[in-house]
C-alpha positions as CSV (number, residue, x, y, z in Angstrom):
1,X,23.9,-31.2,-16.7
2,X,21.2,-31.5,-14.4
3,X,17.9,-32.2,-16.7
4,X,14.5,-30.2,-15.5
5,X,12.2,-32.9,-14.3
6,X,15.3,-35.1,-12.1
7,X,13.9,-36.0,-8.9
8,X,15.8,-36.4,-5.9
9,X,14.7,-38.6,-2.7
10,X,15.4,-37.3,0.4
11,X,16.1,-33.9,1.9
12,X,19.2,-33.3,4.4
13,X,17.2,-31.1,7.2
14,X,13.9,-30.1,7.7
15,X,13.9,-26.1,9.7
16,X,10.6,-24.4,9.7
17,X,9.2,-23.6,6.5
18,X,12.8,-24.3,5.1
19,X,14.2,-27.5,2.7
20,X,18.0,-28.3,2.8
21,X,18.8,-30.8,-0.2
22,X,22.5,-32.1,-0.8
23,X,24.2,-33.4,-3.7
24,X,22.6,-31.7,-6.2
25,X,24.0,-29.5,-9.4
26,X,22.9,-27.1,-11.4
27,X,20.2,-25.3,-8.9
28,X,20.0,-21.9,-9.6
29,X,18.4,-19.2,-7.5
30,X,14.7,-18.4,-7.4
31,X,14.5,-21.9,-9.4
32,X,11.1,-23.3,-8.9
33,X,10.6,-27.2,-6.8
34,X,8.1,-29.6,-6.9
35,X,7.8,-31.2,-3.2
36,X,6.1,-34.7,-3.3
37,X,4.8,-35.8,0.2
38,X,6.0,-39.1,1.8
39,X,1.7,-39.8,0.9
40,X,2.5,-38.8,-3.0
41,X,0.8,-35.0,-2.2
42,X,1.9,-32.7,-4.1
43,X,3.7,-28.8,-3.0
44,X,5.6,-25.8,-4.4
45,X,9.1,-24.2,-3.0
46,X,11.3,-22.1,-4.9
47,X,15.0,-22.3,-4.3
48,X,16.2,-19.5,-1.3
49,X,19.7,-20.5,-1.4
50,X,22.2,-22.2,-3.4
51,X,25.6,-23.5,-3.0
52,X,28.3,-25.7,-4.6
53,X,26.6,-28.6,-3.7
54,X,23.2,-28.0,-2.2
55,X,20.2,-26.0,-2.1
56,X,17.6,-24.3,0.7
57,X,14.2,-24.2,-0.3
58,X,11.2,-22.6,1.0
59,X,8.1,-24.3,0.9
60,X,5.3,-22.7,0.2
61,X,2.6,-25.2,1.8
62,X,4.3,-25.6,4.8
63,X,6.2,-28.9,5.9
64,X,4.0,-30.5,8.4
65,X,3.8,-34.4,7.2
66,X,7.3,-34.0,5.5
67,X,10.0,-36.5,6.3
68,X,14.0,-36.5,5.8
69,X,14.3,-39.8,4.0
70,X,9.8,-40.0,2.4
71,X,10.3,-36.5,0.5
72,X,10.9,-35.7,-3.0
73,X,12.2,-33.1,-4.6
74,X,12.0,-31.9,-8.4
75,X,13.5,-29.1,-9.7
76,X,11.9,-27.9,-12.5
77,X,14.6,-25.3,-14.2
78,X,12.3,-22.1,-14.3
79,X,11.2,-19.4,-11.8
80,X,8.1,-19.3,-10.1
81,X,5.3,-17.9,-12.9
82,X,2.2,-17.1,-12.9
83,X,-0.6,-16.8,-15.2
84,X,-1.6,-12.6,-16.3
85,X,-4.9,-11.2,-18.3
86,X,-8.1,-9.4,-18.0
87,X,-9.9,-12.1,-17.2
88,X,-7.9,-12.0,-13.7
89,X,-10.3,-9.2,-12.5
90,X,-13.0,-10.0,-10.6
91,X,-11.6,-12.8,-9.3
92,X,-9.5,-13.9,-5.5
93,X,-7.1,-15.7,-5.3
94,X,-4.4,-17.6,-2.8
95,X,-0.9,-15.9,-2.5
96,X,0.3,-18.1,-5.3
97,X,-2.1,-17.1,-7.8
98,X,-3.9,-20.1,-7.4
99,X,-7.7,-19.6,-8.1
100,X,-9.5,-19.5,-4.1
101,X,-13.0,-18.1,-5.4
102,X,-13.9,-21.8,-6.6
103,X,-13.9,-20.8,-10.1
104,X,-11.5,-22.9,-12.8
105,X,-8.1,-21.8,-13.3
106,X,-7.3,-18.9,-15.4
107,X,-6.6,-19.8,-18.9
108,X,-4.2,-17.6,-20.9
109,X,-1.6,-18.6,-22.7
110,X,0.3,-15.5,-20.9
111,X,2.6,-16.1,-18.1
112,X,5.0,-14.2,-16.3
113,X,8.1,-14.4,-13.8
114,X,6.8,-13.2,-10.0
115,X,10.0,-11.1,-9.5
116,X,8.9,-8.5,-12.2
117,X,11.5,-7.3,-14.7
118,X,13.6,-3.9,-13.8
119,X,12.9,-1.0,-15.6
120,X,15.3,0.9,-17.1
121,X,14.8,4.7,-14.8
122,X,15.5,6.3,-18.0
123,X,12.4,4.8,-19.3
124,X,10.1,6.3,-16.8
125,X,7.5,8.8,-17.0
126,X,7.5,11.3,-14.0
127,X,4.8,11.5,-12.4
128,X,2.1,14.5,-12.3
129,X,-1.6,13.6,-13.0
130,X,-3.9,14.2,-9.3
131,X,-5.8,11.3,-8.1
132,X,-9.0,12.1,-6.7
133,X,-9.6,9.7,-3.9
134,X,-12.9,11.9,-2.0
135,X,-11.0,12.2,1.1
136,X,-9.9,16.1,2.2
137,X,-7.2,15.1,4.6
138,X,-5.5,13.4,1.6
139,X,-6.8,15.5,-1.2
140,X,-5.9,18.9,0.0
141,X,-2.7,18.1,2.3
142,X,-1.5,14.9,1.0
143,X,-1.9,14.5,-2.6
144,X,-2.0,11.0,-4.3
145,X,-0.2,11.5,-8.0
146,X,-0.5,8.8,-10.7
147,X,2.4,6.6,-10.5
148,X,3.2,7.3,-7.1
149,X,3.8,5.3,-4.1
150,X,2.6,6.4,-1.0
151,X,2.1,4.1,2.3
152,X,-0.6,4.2,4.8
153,X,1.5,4.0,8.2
154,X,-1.2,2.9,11.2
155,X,-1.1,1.0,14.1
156,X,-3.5,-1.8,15.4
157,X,-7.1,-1.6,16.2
158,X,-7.1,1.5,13.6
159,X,-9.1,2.1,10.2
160,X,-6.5,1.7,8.1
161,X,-8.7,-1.2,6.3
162,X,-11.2,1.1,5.9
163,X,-9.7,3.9,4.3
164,X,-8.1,1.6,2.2
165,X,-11.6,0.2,1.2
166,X,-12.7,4.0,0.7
167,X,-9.5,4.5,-1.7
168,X,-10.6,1.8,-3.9
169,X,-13.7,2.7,-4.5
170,X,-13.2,6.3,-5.1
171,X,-10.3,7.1,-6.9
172,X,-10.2,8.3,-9.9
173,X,-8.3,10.8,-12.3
174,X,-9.4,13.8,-12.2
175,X,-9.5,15.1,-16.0
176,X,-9.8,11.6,-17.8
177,X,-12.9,9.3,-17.9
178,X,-11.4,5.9,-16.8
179,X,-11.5,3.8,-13.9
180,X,-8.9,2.4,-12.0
181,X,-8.1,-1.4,-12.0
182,X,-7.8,-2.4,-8.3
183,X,-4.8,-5.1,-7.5
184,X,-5.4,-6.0,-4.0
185,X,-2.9,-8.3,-2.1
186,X,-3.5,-9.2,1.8
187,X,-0.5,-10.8,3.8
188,X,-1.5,-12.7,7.3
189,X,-4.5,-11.0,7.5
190,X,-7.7,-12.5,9.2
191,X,-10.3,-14.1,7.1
192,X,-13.1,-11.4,8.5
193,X,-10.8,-8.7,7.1
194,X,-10.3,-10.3,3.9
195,X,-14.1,-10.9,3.5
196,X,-14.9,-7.4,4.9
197,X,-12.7,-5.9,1.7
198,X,-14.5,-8.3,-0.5
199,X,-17.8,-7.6,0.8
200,X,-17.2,-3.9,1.0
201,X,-16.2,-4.2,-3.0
202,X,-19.1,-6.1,-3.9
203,X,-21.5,-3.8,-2.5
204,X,-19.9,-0.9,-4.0
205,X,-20.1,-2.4,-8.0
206,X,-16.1,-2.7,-8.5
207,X,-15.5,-6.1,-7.3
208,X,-15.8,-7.0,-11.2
209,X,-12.6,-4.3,-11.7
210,X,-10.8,-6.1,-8.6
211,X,-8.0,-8.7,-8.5
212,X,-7.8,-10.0,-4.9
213,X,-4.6,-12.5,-3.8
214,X,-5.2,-13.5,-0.2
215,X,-2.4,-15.2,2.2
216,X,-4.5,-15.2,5.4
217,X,-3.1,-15.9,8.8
218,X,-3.3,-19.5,8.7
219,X,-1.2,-20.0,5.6
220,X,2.0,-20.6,5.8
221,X,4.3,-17.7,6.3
222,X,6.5,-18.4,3.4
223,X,3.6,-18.0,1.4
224,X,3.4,-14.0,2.1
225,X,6.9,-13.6,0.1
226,X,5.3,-14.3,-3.0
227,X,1.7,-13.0,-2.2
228,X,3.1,-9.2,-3.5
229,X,5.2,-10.4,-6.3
230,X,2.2,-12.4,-7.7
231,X,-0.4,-9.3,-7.3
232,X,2.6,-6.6,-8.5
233,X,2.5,-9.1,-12.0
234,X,-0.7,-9.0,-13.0
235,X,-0.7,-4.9,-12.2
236,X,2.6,-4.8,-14.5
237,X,0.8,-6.6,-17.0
238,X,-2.7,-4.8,-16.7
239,X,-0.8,-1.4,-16.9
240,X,2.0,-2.0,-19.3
241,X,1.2,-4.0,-21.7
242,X,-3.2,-3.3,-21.6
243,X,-2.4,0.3,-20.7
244,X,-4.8,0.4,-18.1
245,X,-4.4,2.2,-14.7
246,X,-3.5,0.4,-11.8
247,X,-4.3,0.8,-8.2
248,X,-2.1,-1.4,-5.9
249,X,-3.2,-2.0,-2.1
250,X,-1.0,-3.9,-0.1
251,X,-1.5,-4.7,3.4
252,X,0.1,-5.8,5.8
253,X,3.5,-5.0,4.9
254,X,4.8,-5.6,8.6
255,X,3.3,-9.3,8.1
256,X,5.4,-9.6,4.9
257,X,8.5,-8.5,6.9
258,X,7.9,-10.9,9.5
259,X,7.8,-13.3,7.4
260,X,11.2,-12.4,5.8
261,X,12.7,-12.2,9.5
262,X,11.6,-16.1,10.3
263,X,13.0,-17.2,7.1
264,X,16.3,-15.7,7.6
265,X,16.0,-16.6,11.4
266,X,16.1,-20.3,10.0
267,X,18.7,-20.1,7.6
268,X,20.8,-18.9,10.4
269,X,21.7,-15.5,8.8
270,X,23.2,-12.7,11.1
271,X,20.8,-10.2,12.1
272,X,20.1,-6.4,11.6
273,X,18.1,-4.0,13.5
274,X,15.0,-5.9,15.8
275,X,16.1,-9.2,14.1
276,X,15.2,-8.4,10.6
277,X,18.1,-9.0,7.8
278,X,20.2,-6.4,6.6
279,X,18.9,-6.9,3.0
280,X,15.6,-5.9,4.4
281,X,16.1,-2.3,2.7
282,X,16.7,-3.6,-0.7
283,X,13.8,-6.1,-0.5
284,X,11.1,-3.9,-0.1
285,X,12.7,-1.4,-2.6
286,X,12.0,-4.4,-4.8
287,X,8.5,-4.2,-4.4
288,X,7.7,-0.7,-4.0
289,X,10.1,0.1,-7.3
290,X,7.6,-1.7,-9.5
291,X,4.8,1.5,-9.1
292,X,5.3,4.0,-11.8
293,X,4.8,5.5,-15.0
294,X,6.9,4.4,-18.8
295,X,7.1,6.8,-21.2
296,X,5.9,4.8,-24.1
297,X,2.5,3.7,-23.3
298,X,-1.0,5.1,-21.4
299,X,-0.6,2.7,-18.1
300,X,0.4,3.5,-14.4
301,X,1.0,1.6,-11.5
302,X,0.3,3.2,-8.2
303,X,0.9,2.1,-4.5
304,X,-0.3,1.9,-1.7
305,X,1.0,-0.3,0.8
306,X,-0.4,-0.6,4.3
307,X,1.9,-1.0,7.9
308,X,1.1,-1.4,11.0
309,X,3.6,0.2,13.4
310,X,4.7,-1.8,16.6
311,X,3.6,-0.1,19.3
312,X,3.1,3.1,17.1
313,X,6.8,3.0,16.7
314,X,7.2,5.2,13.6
315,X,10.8,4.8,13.8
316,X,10.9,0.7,13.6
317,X,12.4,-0.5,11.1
318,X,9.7,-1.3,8.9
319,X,8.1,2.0,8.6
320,X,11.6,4.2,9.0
321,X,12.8,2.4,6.0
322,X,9.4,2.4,4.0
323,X,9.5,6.1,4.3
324,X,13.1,6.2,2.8
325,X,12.2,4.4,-0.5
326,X,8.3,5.6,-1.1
327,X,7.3,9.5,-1.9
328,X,5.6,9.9,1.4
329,X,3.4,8.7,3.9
330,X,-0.2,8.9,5.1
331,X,0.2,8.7,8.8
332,X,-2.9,7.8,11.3
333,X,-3.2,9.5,14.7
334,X,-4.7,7.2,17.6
335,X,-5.6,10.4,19.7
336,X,-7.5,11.5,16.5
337,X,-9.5,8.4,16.3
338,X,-10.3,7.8,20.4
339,X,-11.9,11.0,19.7
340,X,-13.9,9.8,17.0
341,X,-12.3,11.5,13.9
342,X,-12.9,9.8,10.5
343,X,-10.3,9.4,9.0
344,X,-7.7,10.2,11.7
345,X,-4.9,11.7,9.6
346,X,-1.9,13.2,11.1
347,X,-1.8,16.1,9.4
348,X,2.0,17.4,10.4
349,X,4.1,13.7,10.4
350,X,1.8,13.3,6.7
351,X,3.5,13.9,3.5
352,X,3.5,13.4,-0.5
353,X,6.5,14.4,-1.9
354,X,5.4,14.9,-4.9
355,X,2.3,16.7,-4.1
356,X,3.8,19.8,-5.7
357,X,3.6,18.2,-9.5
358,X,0.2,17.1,-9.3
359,X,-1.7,20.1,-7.8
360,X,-2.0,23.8,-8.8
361,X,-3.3,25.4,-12.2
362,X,-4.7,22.8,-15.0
363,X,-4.5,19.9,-12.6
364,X,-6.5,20.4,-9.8
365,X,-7.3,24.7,-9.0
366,X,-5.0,27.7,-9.3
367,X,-5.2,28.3,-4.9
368,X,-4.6,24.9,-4.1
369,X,-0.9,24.9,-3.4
370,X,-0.8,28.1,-1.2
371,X,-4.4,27.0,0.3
372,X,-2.2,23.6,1.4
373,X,0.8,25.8,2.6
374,X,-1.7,28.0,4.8
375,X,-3.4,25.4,6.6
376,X,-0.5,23.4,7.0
377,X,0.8,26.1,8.8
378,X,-2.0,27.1,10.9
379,X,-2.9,24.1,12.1
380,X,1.0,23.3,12.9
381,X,0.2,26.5,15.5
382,X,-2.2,25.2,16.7
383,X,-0.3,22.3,17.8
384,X,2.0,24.2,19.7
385,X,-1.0,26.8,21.6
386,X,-3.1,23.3,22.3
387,X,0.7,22.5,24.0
388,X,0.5,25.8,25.8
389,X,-3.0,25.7,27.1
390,X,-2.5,22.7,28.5
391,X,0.3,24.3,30.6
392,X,-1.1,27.7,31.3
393,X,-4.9,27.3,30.9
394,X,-7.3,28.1,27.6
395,X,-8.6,31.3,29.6
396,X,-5.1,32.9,29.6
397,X,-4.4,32.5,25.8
398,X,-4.6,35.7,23.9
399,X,-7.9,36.3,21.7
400,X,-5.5,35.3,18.5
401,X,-4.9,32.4,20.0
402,X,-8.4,31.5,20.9
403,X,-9.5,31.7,17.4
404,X,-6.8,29.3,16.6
405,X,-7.9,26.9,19.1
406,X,-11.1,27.3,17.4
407,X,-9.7,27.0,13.8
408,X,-7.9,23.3,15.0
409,X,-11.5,22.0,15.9
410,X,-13.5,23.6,12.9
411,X,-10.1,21.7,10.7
412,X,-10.6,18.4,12.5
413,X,-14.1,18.5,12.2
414,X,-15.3,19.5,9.2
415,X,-12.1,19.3,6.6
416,X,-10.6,16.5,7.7
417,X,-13.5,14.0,9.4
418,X,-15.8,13.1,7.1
419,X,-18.0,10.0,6.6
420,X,-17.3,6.4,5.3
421,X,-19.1,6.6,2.0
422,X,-18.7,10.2,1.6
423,X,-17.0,10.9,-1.7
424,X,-16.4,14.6,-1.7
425,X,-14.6,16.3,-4.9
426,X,-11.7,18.9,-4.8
427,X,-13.4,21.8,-5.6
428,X,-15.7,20.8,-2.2
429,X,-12.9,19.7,0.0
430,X,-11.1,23.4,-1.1
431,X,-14.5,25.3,-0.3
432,X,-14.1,23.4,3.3
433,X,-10.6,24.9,3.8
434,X,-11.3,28.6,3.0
435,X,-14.4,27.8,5.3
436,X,-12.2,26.7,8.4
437,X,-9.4,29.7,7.2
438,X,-12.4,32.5,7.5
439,X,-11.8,31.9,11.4
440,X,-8.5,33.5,12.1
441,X,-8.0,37.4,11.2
442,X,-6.8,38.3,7.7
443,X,-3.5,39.3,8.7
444,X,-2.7,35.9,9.6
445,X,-3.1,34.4,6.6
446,X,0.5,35.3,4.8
447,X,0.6,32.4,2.6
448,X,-2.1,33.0,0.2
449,X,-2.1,35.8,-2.0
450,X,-3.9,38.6,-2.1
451,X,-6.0,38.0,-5.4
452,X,-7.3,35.0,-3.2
453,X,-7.7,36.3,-0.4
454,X,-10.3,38.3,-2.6
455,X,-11.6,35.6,-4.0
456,X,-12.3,33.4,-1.7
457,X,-11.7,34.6,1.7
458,X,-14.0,37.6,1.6
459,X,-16.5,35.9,-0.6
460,X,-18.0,32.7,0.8
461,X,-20.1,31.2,-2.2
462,X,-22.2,28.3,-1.1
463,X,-20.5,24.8,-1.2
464,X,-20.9,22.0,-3.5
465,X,-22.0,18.9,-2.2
466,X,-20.2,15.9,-2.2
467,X,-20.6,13.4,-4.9
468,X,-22.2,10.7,-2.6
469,X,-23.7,11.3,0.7
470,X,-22.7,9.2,3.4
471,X,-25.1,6.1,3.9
């Protein structure tokens, strides 16, 4: 038997960020290595792949300085761990869980396995509470449920990092008085991004409820397999075992697959679509599986993971098989944004599946589901006559069809663009969408019933004001 602590001298072949040891016994998967430096430093790699007689390990510091016959290699007979409590908020750290804020390492006796346990579906809780994040376009049209994961799909150059920023400082349940605990994980990501979500956290008062683990662009790649695994552990912790609630932002998630593709390039696997492995499906379901709800307990964990799409590709693989395993997506439109729209949500490719369980009477108002349906609808006809007038001319539309053009701008403008640090609540962003419906003719509002109609399309009581004015 192969004792925890045996060192071996000398490593077979050097590929990338990739190990390959021979003669060795008793390696088992996911096993965690101690990598000593030809100069006696000191690195972590885990164990990729094992066979009858030798192992592939990643290494998580990279491998400049390595040599074959100068490196070390320990295996230490236990999966990569890291350290979980309360104390872990308000604090940023490396993709490892290693402490990069400069403060001492987090002491608690606690530690857990990076890879999560699975949990039994039976045990789940489905989910149904609204989250009130301040922003209409998700709010009224895309509604973000406890427990829920739903995926902010964008492209480069557009806010996705500020919407994200928004998120976490706003959200909260609607009908309880606590606070979300914010798990933020950033994969590849330039250090002015990381420091603009830290500095946008600080000056808002929540850094102090905020767990940061940062892999930035100039760490080594390997590094961002582990960067979501480490931040999804401490939420599992925070939620199910302190039964607090848990908001996870994850971005990028097309770094993270990148990552996954390079590492398989160098093992010499056979690829999939664009390159990427065939297990890339059931990796990310890995991750985006840990959000939810258990039945036994007060905690939630939910997700919001942030893609960029290649070229705006919304059928890459990344995104196309994001969508398949997550309850939705949240969709930005670069024609929205060149105009200037803040935020620039799609509001037809945009969806929450389970939008229907966490809206309606007792959770958020009696009109909102048939309110959604309505402008959903109108403003998916106003798609299609923007389509036509750009064919036959805006002066040769009917008068109907005039007053939808003018219902599409009055939508973009004044339910869905709204300011920064504007944190508006759902009895406000509601007001706004019987405000943009009083546009088109009565008759063309067949979604909503009557009793509504009466009460809030021929009444127009004066609107609430948001709950913080933009700055």
């Amino acid at each position: 038997m192969k004792m925890p602590g045996l060192q071996y001298q000398g490593v077979s072949n050097i590929d990338g960020p990739l190990l390959f040891v021979d003669s060795v016994r008793n390696v088992a998967f996911d096993e965690l290595v101690e990598i000593q430096t030809p100069s006696g430093e000191l690195r972590v790699g885990q164990v990729l792949d094992v066979s009858s007689s030798s192992a592939v390990i990643q290494v998580f510091g990279g491998t400049e300085s390595l040599s074959k016959a100068g490196t070390r290699t320990r295996f230490l007979g236990s999966s990569l761990q890291i350290p979980v409590g309360k104390e872990m908020l308000g604090r940023v750290f490396d993709g490892l869980g290693r402490p990069k804020d400069g403060m001492p390492p987090v002491l608690s006796a606690q530690r857990r396995d990076v890879n999560g346990f699975p949990i039994n579906p039976y045990s789940r809780e489905y989910p149904r509470d609204f989250i009130q994040t301040g922003i209409s376009a998700i709010d009224i049209m895309n509604t973000l449920v406890r427990g829920q994961k739903l995926p902010i799909f964008s492209g480069n150059g557009l806010p996705h990092n500020r919407i994200a920023a928004q998120i976490a400082r706003q959200a909260r349940l609607l009908n309880e008085d606590v606070e979300f605990a914010i798990v933020f994980a950033a994969m590849g990501v330039k250090y002015d991004v990381a420091r603009y979500f830290i500095d946008s956290f600080e000056e808002s008062g929540v850094l102090n409820n905020v767990s940061m683990f940062l892999s930035l662009a100039d760490d080594p790649s390997a590094e961002r397999l582990i960067t979501p695994r480490a931040a999804l552990t401490l939420a599992e912790h925070l939620a199910f075992e302190e039964d607090m609630h848990v908001l996870v932002i994850i971005t990028d998630m097309t770094n993270y697959c990148e990552s996954l593709r390079e590492i398989a390039t160098a093992r010499g696997e056979i690829p999939s679509r664009k390159g990427y492995p065939g297990y890339l499906y059931s990796d990310l379901a890995s991750l985006y599986e840990r959000a939810g709800r258990l039945r036994e307990g007060e905690g939630s964990i939910t997700q919001m993971p942030i893609l960029t799409m290649p070229s705006d590709d919304i059928s890459h693989p990344v995104p196309d098989l994001t969508g398949y395993i997550t309850e939705g997506q949240i969709v930005l439109d670069r024609e929205m944004f060149q105009r200037g729209l803040y935020p620039p949500v799609a509001g037809l490719p945009s969806l929450s599946r389970l939008m229907k369980d966490g809206i309606g009477k007792g959770r958020t108002r009696d009109d909102h589901p048939r309110l959604a349906s309505q402008l959903f609808a109108a403003y998916s006809k106003v798609k299609d006559i923007r389509s036509l007038a750009s064919v036959i001319g805006e002066e040769e539309l009917s008068p109907t069809d005039k007053l939808y053009i003018k219902f599409g701008e009055e939508f973009e403008h004044k339910v869905v663009s709204q300011g920064e640090f504007e944190n508006r609540s759902i009895e406000h962003s509601l007001e706004l969408g019987w405000e943009v419906l009083r546009i088109l003719p009565r008759s063309e509002l067949l979604r909503v019933s009557e009793e509504e109609l009466k009460q809030h399309f021929d009444q127009a009581p004066a609107l609430a004001g948001s709950e913080e004015t933009q700055r």
